[in-house]
C-alpha positions as MATLAB code, in Angstrom:
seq = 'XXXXXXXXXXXXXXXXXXXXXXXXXXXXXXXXXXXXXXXXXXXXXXXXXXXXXXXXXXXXXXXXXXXXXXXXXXXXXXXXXXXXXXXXXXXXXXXXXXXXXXXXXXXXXXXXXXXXXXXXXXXXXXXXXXXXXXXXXXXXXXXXXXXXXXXXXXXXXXXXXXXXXXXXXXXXXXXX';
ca = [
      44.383  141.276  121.329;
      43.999  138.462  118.677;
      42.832  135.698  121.801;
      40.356  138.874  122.972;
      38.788  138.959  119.482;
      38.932  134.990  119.193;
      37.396  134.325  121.884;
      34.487  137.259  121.289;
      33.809  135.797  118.017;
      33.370  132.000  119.401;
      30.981  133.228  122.155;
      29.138  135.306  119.223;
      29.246  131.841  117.270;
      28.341  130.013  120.182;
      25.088  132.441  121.039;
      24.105  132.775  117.838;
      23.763  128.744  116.572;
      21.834  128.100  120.666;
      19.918  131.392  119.859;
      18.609  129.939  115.808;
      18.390  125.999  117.211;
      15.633  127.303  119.685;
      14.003  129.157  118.072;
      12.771  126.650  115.330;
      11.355  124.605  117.951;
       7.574  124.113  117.800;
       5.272  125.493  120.393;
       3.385  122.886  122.857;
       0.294  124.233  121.383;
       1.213  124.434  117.825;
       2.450  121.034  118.484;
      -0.813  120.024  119.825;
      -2.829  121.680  116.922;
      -0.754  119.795  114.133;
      -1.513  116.484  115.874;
      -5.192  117.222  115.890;
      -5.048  117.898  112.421;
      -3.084  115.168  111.377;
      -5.617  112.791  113.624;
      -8.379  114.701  111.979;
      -7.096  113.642  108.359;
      -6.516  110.105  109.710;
     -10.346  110.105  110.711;
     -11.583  111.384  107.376;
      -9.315  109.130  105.647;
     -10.823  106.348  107.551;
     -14.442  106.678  105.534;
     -12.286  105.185  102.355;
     -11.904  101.888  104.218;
     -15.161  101.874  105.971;
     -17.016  102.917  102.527;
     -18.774  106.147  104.208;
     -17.977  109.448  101.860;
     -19.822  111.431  104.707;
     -16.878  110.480  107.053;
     -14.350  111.244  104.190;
     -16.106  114.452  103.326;
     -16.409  115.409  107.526;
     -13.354  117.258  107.120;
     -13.838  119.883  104.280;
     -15.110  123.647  104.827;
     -18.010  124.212  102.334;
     -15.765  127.045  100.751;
     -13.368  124.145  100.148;
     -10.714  124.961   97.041;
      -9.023  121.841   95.543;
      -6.528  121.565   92.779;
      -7.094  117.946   92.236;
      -4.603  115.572   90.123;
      -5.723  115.863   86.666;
      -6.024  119.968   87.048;
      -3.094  122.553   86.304;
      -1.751  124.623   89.156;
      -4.352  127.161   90.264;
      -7.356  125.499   88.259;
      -9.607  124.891   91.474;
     -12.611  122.929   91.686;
     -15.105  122.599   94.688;
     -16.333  120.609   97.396;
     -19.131  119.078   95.318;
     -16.134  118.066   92.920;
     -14.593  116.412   95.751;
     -17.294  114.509   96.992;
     -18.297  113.503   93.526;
     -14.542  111.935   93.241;
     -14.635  110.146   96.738;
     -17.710  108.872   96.252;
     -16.675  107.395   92.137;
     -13.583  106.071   93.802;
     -15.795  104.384   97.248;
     -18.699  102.747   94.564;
     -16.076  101.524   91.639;
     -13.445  100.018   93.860;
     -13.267   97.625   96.535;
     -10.660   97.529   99.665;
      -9.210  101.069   99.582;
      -6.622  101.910  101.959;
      -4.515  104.509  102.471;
      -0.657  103.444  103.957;
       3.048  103.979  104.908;
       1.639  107.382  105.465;
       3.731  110.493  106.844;
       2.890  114.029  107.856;
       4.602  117.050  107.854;
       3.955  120.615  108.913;
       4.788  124.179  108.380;
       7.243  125.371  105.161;
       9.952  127.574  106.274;
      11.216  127.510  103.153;
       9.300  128.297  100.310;
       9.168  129.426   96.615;
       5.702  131.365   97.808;
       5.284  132.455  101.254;
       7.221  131.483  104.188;
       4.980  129.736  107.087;
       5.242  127.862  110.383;
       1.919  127.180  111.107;
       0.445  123.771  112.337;
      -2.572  124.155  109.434;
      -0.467  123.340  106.723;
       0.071  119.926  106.405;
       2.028  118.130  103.393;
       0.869  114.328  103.492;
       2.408  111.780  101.686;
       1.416  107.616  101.712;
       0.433  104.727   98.709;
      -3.203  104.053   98.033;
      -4.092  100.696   97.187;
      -7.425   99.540   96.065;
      -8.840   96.313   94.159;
     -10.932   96.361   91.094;
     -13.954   94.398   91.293;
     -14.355   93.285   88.178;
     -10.793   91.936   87.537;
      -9.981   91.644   91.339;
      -6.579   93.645   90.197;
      -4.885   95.144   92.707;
      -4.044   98.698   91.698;
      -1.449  101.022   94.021;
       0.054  104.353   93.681;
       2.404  106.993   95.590;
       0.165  110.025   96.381;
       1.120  113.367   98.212;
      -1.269  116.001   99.413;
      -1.315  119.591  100.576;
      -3.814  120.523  103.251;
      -4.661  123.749  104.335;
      -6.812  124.170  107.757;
      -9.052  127.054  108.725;
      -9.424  127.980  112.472;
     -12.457  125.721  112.789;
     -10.300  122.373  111.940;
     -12.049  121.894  108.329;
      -9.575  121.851  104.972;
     -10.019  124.655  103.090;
      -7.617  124.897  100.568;
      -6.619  120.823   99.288;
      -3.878  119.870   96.371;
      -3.162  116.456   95.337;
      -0.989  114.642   93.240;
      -0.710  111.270   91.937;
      -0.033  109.355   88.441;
      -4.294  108.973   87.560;
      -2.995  107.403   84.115;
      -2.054  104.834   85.883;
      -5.260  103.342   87.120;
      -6.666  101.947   83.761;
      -2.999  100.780   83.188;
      -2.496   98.367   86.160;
      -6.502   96.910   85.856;
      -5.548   95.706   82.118;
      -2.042   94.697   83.291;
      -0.115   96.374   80.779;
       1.448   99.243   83.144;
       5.124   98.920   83.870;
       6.626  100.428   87.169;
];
C-alpha cells in the first residue's frame, strides 16, 4: 500500500511540475508581438543618435502618460512634456547613445496586477552623451517601463535614472 501511494504521489509530482513548466511558455505570437515592440523602441530610440525627436517621439500615443525621473509615483505628465525633454536633451548634448541595453516582458509577479502580456516591456541600458561645451562625457544607468496599446504606440511610460547627476559629472566633481 505504501509503494501504491508512493508511486501515485511521484506521478502527481511528476504531472504537476511538466503541467506548470509549459504553461509559462510564451505564445509564438505573443513572442512575435514583444519583438516588434522591443524593435519598435530600438527604432524610436534611434532618433537620439541620429538627432531627429520626430523619430524618438514616432512611438508615443497622443494620450501618452509618463511618470518621468524627477516626478513622484503617479504624478504624470504628457506627451508635449516628453517631447519638450527629448528635444532639451537632442539640442544641449552631443553624441547620445543608448547601450548594453536589455528587454524584458510580462510581470507575473507583481505588487499591483499580475500580467503576461507582450505590451509591457521593462527596459534597462546606460545613456551616454557628451557636453559640448566642456566635451565631458556624462553616463548613467537608466530603466524604463513601457506600456503598449493595440496600435504599437506607448501609452503609459516610467523612467528612472539619477538626473542629479548630470550637472555633477560636466563640472567633474561627481563621484561614482
Amino acid at each position: 500500500m505504501k509503494k501504491i501511494f508512493l508511486s501515485i504521489l511521484t506521478l502527481a509530482f511528476v504531472f504537476n511540475c511538466s503541467n506548470n513548466s509549459t504553461s509559462s511558455v510564451p505564445s509564438e505570437d505573443d513572442t512575435a508581438t514583444f519583438n516588434k515592440n522591443v524593435e519598435a523602441w530600438k527604432q524610436a530610440i534611434s532618433g537620439f543618435t541620429s538627432e531627429e525627436p520626430s523619430k524618438v517621439m514616432s512611438i508615443f500615443a497622443d494620450s501618452l502618460k509618463w511618470n518621468n525621473p524627477e516626478a513622484l509615483m503617479n504624478v504624470n505628465k504628457t506627451k508635449e512634456d516628453l517631447t519638450a525633454a527629448v528635444n532639451f536633451y537632442i539640442s544641449t548634448f552631443d553624441n547620445i547613445t543608448f547601450t548594453e541595453d536589455e528587454y524584458y516582458g510580462g510581470s507575473l509577479y507583481s505588487t499591483d496586477e499580475t500580467s503576461s502580456s507582450p505590451n509591457g516591456i521593462r527596459i534597462y541600458g546606460n545613456w551616454t552623451f557628451n557636453d559640448p561645451e566642456t566635451g565631458v562625457e556624462v553616463s548613467y544607468k537608466w530603466m524604463g517601463v513601457a506600456a503598449f496599446n493595440d496600435d504599437g504606440k506607448v501609452h503609459n511610460f516610467a523612467d528612472w535614472f539619477d538626473v542629479s547627476s548630470i550637472p555633477s559629472q560636466i563640472a567633474g566633481t561627481y563621484k561614482r
